[in-house]
N, C-alpha and C positions, 0 to 999 in steps of 0.2 A: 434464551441463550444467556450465559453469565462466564464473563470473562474474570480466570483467576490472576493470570500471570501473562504479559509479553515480554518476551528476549529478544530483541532484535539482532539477526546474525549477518547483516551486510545492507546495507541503505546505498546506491548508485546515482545519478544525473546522468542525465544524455540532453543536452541542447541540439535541437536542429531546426538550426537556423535563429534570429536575435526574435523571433516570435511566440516560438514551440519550444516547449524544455518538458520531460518525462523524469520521475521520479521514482523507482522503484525501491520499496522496500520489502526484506524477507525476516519472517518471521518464528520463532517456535512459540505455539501460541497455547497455553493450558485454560480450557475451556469445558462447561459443560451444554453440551446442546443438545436439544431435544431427550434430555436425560442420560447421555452418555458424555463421561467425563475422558479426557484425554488430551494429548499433547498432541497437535496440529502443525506441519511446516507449510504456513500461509505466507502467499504474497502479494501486497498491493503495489499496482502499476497503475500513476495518476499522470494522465495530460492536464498540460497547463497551458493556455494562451495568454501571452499580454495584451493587454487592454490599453487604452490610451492612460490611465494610470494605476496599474496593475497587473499582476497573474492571477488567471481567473481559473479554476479546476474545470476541464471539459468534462473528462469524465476517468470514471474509476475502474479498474480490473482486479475482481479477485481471484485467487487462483490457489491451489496447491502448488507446491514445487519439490 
């Protein structure tokens, strides 16, 4: 996979609760993968937990949108 270009067309927060915070970003993304080149509307949704000195990434969702 080789990435040409990201645009980013709206990044959001949701805190829930002083613990938990979710980060969503969406993406137009120009890409070639597996030999096909094209624009992509990707998004990644990452949970975060604080830590006793930090936010630590749980875990990550890709997605189309």
């Amino acid at each position: 996979m080789t990435y040409h270009a990201i645009h980013n067309v709206d990044i959001s927060h949701d805190f829930a609760g002083a613990d938990t915070a979710t980060l969503t970003a969406r993406s137009r993304t120009h890409a070639t993968i597996w030999g096909a080149e094209g624009t992509w509307p990707l998004q990644l949704r990452i949970r975060f937990l604080r830590t006793a000195n930090s936010w630590l990434a749980a875990d990550t969702v890709a997605s189309t949108w």
